[in-house]
C-alpha positions in Angstrom: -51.5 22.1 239.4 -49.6 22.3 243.0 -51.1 25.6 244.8 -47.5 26.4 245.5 -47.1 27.2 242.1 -49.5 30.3 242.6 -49.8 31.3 246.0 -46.4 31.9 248.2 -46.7 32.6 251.8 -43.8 33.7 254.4 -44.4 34.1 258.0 -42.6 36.7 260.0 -42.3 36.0 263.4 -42.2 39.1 265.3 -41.7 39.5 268.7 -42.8 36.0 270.0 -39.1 35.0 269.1 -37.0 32.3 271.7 -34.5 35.2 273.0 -37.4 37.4 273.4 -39.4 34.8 275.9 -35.6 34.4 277.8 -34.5 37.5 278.9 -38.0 38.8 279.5 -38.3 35.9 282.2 -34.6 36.3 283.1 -35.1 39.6 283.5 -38.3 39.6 285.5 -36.6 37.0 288.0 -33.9 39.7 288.6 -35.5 42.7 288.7 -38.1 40.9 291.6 -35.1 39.5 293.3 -33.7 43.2 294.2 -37.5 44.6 294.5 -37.9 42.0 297.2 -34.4 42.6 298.8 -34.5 46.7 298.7 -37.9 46.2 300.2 -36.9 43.6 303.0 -34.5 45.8 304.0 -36.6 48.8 304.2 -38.9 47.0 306.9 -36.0 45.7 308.4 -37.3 41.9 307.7 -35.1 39.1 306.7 -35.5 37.1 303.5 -35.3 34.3 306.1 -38.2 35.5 307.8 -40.3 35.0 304.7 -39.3 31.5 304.4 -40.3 31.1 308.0 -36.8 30.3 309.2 -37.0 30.1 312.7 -33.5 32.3 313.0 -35.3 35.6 312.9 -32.1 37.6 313.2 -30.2 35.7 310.0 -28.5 38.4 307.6 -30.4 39.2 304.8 -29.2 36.5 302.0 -28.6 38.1 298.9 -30.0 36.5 295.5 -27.2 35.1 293.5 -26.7 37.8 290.6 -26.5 39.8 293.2 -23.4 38.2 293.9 -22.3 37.9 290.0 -22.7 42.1 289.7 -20.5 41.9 292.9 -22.8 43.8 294.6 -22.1 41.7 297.9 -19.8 45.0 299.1 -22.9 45.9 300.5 -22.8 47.4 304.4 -25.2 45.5 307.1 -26.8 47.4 310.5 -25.8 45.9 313.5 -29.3 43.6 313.2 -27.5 41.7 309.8 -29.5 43.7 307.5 -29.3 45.4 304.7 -29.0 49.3 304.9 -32.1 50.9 303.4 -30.5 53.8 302.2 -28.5 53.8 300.1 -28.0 50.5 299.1 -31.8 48.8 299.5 -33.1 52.4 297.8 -31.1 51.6 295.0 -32.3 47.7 294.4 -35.8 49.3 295.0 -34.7 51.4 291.7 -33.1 49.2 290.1 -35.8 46.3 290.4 -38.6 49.0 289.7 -37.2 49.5 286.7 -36.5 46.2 285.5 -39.6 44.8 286.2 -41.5 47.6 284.1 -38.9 46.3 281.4 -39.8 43.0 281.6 -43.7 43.7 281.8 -43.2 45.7 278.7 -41.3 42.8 277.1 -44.1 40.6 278.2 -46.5 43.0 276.6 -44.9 43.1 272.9 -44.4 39.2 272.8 -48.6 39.0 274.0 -49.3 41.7 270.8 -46.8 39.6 268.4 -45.6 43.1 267.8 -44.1 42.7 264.2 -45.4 39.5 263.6 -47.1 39.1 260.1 -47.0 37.5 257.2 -45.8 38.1 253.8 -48.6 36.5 250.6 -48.1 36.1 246.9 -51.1 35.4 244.8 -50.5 34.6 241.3 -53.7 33.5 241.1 -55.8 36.0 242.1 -53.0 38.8 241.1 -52.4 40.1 244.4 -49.7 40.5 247.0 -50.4 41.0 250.3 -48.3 42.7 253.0 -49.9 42.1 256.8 -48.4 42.9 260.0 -49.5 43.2 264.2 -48.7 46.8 265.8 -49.5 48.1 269.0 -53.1 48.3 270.4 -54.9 51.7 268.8 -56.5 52.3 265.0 -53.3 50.7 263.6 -53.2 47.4 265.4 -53.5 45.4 262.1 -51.3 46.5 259.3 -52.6 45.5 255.8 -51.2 46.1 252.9 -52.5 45.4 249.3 -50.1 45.4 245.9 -51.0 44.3 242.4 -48.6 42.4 241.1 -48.7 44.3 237.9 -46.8 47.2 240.3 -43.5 45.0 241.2 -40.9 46.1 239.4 -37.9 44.5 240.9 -36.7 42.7 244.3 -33.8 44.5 246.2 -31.4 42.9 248.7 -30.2 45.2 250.9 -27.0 43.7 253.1 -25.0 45.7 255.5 -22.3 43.6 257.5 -20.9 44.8 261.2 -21.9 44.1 264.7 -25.2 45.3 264.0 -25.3 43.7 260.8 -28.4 43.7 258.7 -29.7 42.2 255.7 -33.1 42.9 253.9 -35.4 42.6 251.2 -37.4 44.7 249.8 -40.1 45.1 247.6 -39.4 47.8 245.0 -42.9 48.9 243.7 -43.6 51.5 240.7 -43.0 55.2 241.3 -39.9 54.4 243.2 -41.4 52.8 246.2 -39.6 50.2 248.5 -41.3 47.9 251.2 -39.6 46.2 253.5 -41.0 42.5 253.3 -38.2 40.4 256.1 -38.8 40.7 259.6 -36.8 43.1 262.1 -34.6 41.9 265.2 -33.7 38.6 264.4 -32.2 38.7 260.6 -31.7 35.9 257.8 -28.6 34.3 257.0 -27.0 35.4 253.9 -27.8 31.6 252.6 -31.6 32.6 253.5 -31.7 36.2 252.3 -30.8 34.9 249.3 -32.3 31.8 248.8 -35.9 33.7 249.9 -35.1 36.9 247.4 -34.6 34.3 244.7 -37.1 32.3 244.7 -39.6 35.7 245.1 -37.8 36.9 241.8 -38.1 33.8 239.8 -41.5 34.0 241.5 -42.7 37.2 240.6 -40.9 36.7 237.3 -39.0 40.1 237.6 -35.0 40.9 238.2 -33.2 40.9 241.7 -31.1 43.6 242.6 -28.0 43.7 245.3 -27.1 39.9 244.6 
């Protein structure tokens, strides 16, 4: 018989998800832009100047989401640069920040943080719960179920702007495990076309449907 018909396997994605990979590179963009401007203007050095423009006393030209926060209110010394203080001080802030954001960003998508996969093994009776966390003792989350100790599958939905909809694994002795990845939910057509099929599966009932 087809192996599907004893073994299931769903993969969570984690961290290495599309919008993750997009603002972390938007993000570091940004935050280098107004590192590199709050610094220009602290050495009183033209972004011009950089680019070997031959006009060394060209104002400062200000990166263009700069301009989209309207931040181009800014006042200029009598050379056509940018005041350090406080307006380059604050870019220096500001792009400090963001680009610790974005490194850490970079960091979770590199460790998969969240990223896993979810196993059913009818035929070796088994169901296996496996996860990535961060670097330490815990990096690898593995979890081990009988299948004997399922008793149901619960769908958990809760609509809003931060809507969320789950499934969980409801084990003997009143025990729940989340099983459906976090950040980047199902559809309410894939919530409960997955808890479904993992009841008729498992061969036991589906709650919150």
């Amino acid at each position: 018989m087809n192996q599907e018909n004893f073994i299931r396997r769903y993969f969570i994605v984690g961290e290495r998800r599309f919008s993750n990979y997009w603002w972390a590179t938007v993000i570091f963009i940004g935050s280098f832009g107004f590192l590199l401007t709050g610094i220009s203007s602290y050495i009183s050095t033209s972004l011009n100047s950089i680019s070997l423009s031959s006009n060394v006393e060209s104002q400062i030209q200000l990166p263009f989401f700069v301009s989209i926060l309207g931040a181009t209110r800014v006042n200029l010394n009598s050379t056509g640069a940018i005041n350090f203080f406080p307006q380059g001080l604050l870019m220096c802030f500001y792009g400090s920040l963001g680009f610790l954001l974005s490194i850490y960003w970079w960091c979770l998508i590199f460790w998969n943080v969240g990223g896993g996969f979810n196993e059913f093994n009818k035929k070796e009776n088994f169901i296996r719960i496996f996860r990535w966390g961060y670097p330490g003792k815990n990096r690898k989350i593995d979890l081990y179920y009988t299948l004997k100790d399922v008793e149901s599958i619960r769908v958990e939905i809760q609509q809003g702007l931060d809507s969320q909809r789950t499934i969980f694994l409801k084990l003997k002795g009143n025990r729940e495990i989340p099983i459906t990845g976090i950040g980047q939910p199902l559809t309410l057509q894939e919530i409960e076309k997955q808890a479904s099929e993992l009841a008729n599966f498992l061969q036991v009932s589906l709650e919150g449907l």
